[in-house]
N, CA, C and O atoms as a GROMACS GRO file, in nm:
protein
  392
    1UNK      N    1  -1.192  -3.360  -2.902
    1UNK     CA    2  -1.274  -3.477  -2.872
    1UNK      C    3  -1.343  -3.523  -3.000
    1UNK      O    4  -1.403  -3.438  -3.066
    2UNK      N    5  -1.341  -3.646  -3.039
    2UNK     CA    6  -1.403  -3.682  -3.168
    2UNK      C    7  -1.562  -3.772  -3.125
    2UNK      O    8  -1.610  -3.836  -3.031
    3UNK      N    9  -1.603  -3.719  -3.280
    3UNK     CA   10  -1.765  -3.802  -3.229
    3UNK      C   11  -1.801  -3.926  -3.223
    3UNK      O   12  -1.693  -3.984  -3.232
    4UNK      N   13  -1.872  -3.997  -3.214
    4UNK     CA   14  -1.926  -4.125  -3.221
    4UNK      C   15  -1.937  -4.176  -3.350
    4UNK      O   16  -1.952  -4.296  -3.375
    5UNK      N   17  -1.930  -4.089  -3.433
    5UNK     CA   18  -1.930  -4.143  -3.609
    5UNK      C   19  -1.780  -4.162  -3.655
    5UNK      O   20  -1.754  -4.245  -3.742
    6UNK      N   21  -1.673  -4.077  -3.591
    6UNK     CA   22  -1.551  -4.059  -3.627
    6UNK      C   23  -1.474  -4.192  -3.584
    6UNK      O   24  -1.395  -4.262  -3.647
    7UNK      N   25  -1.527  -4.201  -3.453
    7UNK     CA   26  -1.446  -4.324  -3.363
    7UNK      C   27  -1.549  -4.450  -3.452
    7UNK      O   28  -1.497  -4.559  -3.428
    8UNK      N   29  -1.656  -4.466  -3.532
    8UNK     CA   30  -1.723  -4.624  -3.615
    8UNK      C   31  -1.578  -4.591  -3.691
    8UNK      O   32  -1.467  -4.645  -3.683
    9UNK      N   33  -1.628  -4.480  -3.766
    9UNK     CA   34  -1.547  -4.516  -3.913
    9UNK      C   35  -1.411  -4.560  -3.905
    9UNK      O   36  -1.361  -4.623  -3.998
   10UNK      N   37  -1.339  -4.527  -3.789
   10UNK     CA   38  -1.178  -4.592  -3.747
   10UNK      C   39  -1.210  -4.701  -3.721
   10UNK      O   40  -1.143  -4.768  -3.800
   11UNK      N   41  -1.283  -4.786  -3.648
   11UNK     CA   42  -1.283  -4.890  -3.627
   11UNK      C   43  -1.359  -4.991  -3.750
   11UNK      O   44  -1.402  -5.098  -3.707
   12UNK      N   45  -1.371  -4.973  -3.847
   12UNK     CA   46  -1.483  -4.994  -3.944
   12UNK      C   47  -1.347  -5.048  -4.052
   12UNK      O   48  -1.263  -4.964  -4.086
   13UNK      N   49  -1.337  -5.188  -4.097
   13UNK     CA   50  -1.228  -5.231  -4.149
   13UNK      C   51  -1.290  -5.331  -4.259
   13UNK      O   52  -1.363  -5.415  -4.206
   14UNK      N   53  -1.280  -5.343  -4.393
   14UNK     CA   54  -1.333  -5.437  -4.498
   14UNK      C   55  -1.277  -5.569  -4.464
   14UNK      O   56  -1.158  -5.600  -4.470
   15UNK      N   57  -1.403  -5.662  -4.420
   15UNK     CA   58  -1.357  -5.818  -4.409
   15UNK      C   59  -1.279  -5.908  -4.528
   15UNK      O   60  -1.222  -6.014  -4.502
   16UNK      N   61  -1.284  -5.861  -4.634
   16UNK     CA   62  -1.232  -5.879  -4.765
   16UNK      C   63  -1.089  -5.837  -4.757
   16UNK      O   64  -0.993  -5.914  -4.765
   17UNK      N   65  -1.084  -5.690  -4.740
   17UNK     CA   66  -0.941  -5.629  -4.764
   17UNK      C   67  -0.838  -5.584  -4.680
   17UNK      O   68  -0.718  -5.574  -4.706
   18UNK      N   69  -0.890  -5.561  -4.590
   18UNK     CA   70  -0.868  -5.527  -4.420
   18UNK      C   71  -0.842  -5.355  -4.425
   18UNK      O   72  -0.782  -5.288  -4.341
   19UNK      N   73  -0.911  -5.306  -4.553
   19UNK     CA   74  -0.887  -5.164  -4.599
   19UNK      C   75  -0.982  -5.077  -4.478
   19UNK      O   76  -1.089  -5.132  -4.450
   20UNK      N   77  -0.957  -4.973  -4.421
   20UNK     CA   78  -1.048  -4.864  -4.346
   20UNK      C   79  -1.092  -4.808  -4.438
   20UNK      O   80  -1.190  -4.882  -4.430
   21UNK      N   81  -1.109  -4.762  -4.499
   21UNK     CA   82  -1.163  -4.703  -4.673
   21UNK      C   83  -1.314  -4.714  -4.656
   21UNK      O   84  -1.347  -4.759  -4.766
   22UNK      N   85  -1.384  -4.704  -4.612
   22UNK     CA   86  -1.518  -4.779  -4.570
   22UNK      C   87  -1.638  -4.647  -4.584
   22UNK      O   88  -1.618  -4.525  -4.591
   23UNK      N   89  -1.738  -4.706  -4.586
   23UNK     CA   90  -1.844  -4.584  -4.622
   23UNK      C   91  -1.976  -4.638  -4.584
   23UNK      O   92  -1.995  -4.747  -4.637
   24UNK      N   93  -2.107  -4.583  -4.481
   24UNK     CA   94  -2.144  -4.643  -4.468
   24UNK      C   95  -2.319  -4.552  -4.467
   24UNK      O   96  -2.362  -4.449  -4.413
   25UNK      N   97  -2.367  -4.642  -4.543
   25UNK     CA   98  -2.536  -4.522  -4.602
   25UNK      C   99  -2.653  -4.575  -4.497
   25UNK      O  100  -2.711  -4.683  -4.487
   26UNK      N  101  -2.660  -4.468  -4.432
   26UNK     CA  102  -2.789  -4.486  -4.357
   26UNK      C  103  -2.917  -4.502  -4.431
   26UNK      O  104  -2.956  -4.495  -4.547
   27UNK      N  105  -2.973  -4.530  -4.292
   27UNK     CA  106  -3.122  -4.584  -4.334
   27UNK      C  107  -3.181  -4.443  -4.447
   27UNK      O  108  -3.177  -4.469  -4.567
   28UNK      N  109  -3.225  -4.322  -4.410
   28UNK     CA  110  -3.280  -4.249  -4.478
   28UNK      C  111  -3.183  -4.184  -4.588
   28UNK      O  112  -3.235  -4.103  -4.664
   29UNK      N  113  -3.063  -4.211  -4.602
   29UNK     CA  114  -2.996  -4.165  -4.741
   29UNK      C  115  -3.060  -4.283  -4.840
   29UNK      O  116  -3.113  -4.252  -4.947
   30UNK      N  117  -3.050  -4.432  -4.793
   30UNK     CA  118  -3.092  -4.509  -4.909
   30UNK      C  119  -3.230  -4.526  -4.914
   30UNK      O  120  -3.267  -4.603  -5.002
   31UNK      N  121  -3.331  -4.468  -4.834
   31UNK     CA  122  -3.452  -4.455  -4.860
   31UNK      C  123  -3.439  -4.326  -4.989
   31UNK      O  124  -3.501  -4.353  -5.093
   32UNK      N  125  -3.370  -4.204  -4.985
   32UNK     CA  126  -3.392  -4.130  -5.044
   32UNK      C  127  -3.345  -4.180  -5.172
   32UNK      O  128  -3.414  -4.176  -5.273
   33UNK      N  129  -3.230  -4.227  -5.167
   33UNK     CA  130  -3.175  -4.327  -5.327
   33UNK      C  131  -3.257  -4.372  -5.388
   33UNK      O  132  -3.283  -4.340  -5.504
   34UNK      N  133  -3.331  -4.477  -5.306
   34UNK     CA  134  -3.434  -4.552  -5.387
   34UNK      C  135  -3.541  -4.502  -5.400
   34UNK      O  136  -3.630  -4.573  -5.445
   35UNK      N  137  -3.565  -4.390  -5.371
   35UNK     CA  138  -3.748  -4.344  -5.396
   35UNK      C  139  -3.744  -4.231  -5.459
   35UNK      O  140  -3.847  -4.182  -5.503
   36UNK      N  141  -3.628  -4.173  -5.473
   36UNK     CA  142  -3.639  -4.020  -5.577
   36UNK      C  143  -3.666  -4.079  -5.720
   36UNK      O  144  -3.774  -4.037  -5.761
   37UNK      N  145  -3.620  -4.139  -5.784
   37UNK     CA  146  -3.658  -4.142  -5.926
   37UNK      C  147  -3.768  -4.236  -5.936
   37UNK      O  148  -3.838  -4.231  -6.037
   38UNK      N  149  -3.791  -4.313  -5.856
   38UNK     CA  150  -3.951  -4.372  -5.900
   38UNK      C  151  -4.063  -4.258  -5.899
   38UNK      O  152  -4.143  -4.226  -5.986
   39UNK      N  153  -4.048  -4.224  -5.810
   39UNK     CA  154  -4.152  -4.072  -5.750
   39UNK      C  155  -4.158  -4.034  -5.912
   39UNK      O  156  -4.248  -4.076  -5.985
   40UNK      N  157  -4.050  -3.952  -5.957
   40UNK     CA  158  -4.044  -3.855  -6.016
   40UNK      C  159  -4.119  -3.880  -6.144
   40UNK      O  160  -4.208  -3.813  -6.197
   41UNK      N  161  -4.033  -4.051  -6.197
   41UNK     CA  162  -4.113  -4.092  -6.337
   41UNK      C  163  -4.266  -4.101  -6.302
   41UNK      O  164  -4.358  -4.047  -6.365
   42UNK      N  165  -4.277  -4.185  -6.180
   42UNK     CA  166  -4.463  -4.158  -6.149
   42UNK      C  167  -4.491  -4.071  -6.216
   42UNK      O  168  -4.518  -4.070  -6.336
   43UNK      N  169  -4.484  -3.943  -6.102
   43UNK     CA  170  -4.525  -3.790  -6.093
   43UNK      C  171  -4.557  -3.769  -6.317
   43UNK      O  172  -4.660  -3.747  -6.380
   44UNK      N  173  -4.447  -3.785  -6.352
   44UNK     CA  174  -4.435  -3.771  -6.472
   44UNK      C  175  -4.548  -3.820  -6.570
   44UNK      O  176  -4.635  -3.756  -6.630
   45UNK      N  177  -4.523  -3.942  -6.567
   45UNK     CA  178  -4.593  -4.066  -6.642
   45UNK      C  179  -4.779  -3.976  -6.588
   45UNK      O  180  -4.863  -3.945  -6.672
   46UNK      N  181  -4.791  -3.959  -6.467
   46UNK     CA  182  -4.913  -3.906  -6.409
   46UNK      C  183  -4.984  -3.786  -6.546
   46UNK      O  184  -5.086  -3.786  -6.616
   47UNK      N  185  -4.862  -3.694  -6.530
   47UNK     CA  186  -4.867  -3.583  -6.630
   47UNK      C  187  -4.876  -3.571  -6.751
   47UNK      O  188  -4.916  -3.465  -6.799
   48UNK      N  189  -4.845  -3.667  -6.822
   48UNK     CA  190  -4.819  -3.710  -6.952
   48UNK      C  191  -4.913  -3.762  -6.969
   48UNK      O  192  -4.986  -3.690  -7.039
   49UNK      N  193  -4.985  -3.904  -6.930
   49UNK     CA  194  -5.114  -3.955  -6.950
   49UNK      C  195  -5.208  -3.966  -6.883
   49UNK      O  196  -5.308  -3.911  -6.928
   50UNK      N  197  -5.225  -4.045  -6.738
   50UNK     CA  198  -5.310  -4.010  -6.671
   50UNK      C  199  -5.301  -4.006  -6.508
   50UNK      O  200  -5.229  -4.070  -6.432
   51UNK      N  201  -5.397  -3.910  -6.483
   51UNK     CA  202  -5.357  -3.899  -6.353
   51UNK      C  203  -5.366  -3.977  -6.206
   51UNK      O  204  -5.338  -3.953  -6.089
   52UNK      N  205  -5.430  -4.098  -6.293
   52UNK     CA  206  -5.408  -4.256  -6.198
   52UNK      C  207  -5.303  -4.332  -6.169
   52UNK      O  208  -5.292  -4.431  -6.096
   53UNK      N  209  -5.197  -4.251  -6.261
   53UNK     CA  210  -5.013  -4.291  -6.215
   53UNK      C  211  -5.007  -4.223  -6.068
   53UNK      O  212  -4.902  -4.257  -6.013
   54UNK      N  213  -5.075  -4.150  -5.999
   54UNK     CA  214  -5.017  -4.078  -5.880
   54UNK      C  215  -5.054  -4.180  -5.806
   54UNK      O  216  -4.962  -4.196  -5.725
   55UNK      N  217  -5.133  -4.258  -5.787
   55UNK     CA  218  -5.159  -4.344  -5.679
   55UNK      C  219  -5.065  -4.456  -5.687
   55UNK      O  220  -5.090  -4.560  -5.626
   56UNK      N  221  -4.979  -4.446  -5.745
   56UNK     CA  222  -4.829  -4.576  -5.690
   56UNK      C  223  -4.765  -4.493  -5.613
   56UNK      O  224  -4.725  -4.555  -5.514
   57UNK      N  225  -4.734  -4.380  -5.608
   57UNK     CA  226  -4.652  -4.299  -5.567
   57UNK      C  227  -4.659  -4.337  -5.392
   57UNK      O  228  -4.556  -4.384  -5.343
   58UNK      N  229  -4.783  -4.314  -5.302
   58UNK     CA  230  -4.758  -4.388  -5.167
   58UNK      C  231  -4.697  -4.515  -5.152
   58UNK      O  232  -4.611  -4.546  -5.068
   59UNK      N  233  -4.765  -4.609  -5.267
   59UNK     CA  234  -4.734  -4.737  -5.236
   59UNK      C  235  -4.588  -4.745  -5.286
   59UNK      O  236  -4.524  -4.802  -5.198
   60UNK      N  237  -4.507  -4.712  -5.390
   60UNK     CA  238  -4.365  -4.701  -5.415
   60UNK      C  239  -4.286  -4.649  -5.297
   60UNK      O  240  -4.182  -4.709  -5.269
   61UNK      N  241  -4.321  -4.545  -5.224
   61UNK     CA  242  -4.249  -4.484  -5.063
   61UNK      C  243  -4.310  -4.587  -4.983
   61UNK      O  244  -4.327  -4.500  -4.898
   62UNK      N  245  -4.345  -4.660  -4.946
   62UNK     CA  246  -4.403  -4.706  -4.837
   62UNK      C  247  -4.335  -4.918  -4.910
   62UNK      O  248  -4.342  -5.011  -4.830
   63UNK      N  249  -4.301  -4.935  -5.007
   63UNK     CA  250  -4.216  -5.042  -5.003
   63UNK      C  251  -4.098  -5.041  -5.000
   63UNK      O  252  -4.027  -5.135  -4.963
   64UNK      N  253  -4.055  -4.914  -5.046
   64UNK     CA  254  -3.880  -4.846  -5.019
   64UNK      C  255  -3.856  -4.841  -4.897
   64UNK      O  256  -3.751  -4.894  -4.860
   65UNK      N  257  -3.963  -4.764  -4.771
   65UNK     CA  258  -3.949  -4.781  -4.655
   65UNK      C  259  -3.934  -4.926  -4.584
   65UNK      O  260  -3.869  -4.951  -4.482
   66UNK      N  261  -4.005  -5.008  -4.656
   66UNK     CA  262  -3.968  -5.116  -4.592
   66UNK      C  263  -3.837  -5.232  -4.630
   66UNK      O  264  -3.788  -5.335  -4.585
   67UNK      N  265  -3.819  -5.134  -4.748
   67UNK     CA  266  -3.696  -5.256  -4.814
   67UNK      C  267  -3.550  -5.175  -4.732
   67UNK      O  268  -3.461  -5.247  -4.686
   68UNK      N  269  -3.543  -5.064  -4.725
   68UNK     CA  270  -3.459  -4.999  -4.672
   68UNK      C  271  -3.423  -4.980  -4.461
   68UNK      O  272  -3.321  -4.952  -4.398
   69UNK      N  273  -3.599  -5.020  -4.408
   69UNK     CA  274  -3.580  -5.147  -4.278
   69UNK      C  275  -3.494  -5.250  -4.300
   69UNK      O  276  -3.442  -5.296  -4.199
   70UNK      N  277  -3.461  -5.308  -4.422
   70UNK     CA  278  -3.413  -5.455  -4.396
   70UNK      C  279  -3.245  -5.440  -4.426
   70UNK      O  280  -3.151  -5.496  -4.370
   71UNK      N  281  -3.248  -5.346  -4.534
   71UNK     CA  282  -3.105  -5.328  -4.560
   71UNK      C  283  -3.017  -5.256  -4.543
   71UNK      O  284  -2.910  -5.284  -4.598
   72UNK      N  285  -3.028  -5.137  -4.464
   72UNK     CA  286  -2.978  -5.029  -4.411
   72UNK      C  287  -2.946  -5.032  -4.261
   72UNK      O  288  -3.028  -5.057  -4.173
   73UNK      N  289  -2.802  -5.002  -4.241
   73UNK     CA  290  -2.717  -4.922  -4.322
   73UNK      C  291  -2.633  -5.008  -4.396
   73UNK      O  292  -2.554  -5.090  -4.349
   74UNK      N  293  -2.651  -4.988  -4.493
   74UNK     CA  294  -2.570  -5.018  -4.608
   74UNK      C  295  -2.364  -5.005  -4.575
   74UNK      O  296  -2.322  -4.894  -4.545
   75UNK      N  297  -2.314  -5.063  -4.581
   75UNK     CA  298  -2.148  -5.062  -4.540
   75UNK      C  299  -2.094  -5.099  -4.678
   75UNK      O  300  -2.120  -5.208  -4.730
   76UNK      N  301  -2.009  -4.996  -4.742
   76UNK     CA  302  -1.947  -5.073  -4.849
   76UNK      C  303  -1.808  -5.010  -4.802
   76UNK      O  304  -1.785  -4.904  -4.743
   77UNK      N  305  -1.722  -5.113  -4.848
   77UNK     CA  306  -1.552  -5.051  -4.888
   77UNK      C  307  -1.528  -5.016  -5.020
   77UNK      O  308  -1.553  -5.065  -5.130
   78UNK      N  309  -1.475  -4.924  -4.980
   78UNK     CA  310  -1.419  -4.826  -5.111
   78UNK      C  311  -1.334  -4.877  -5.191
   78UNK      O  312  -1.344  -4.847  -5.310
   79UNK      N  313  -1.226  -4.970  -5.146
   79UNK     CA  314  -1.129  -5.031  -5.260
   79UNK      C  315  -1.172  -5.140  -5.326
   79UNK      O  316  -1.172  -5.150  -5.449
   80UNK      N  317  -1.229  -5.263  -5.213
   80UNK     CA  318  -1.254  -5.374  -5.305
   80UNK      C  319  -1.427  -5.408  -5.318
   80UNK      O  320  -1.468  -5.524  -5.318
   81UNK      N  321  -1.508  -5.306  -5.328
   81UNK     CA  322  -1.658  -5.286  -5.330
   81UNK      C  323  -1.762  -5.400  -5.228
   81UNK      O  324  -1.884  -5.398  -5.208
   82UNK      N  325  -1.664  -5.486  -5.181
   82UNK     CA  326  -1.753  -5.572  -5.039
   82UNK      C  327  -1.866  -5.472  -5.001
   82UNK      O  328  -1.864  -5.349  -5.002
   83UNK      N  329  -1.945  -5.540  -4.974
   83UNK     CA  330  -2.072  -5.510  -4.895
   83UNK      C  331  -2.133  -5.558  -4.794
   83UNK      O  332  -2.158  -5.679  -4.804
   84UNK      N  333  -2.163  -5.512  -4.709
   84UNK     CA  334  -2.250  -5.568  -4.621
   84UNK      C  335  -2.392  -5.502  -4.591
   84UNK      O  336  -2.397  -5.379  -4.597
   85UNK      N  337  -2.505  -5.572  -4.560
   85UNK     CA  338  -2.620  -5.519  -4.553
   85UNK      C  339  -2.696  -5.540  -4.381
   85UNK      O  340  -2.700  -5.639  -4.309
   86UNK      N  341  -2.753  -5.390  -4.360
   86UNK     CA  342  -2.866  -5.405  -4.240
   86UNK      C  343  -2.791  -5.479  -4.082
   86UNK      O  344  -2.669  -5.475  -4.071
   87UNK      N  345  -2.833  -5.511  -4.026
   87UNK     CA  346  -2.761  -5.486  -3.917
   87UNK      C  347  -2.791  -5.672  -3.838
   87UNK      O  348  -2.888  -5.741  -3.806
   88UNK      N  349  -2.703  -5.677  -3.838
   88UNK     CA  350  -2.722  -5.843  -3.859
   88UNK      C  351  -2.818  -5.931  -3.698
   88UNK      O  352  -2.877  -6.039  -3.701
   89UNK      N  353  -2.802  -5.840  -3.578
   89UNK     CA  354  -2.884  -5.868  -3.465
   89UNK      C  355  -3.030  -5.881  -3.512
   89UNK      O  356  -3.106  -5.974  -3.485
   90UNK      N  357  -3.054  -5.778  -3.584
   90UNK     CA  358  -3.195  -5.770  -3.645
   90UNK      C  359  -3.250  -5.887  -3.772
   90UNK      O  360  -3.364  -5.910  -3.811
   91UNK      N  361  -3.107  -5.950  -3.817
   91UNK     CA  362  -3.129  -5.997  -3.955
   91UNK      C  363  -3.183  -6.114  -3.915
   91UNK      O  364  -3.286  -6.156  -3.968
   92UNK      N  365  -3.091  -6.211  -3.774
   92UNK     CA  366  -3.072  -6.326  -3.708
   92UNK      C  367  -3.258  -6.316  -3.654
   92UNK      O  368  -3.338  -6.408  -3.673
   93UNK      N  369  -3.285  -6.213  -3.602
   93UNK     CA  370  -3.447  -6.194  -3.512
   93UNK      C  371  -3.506  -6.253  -3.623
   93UNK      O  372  -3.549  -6.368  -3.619
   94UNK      N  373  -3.516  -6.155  -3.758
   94UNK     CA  374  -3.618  -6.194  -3.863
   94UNK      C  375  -3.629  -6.342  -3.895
   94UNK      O  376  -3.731  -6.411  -3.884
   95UNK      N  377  -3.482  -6.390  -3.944
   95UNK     CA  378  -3.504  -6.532  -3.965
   95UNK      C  379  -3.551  -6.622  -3.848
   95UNK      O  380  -3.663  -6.663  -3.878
   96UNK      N  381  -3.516  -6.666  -3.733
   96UNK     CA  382  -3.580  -6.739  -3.635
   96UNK      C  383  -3.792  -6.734  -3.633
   96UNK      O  384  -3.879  -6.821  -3.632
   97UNK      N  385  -3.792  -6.545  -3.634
   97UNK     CA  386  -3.912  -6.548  -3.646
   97UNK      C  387  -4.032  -6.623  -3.769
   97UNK      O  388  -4.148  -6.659  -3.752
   98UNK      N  389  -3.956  -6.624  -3.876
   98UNK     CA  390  -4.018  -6.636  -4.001
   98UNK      C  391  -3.983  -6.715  -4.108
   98UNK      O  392  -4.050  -6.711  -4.212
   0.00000   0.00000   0.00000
């Protein structure tokens, strides 16, 4: 019996290429993408000169969290690098609203 991730990714086809080749980054992998190395230079920069660099550090996680609401999950194809972003029911809500 296959899972619910096995049976997306078969059905999951590049509008560009019509390739299955497809790959697709959830919400908290690209939160973690985008917030490990800001953190870290913070953290750093903190250490090195002063320790009033730590206070971006919430506010850097807490705009990643929200940039990664808008664009996740991330869908790319593997052969011809198409992309698609965030989940488009949600995309259509935002714009009407705003």
């Amino acid at each position: 019996m296959s899972s619910t991730k096995e049976k997306n990714r078969r059905t999951l086809f590049c509008p560009s290429c019509n390739s299955p080749n497809m790959i697709v980054i959830s919400k908290a992998r690209y939160m973690i993408m985008m917030t490990v190395l800001p953190v870290i230079v913070s953290a750093v920069i903190a250490v090195m000169f002063h320790p009033v660099f730590l206070l971006f550090i919430p506010g850097l996680i807490w705009m990643n969290k929200m940039i990664a609401d808008r664009k996740a999950p991330l869908i790319i194809c593997r052969e011809c690098q198409a992309h698609s972003q965030g989940n488009p029911a949600a995309n259509r809500a935002h714009d009407t609203n705003g």
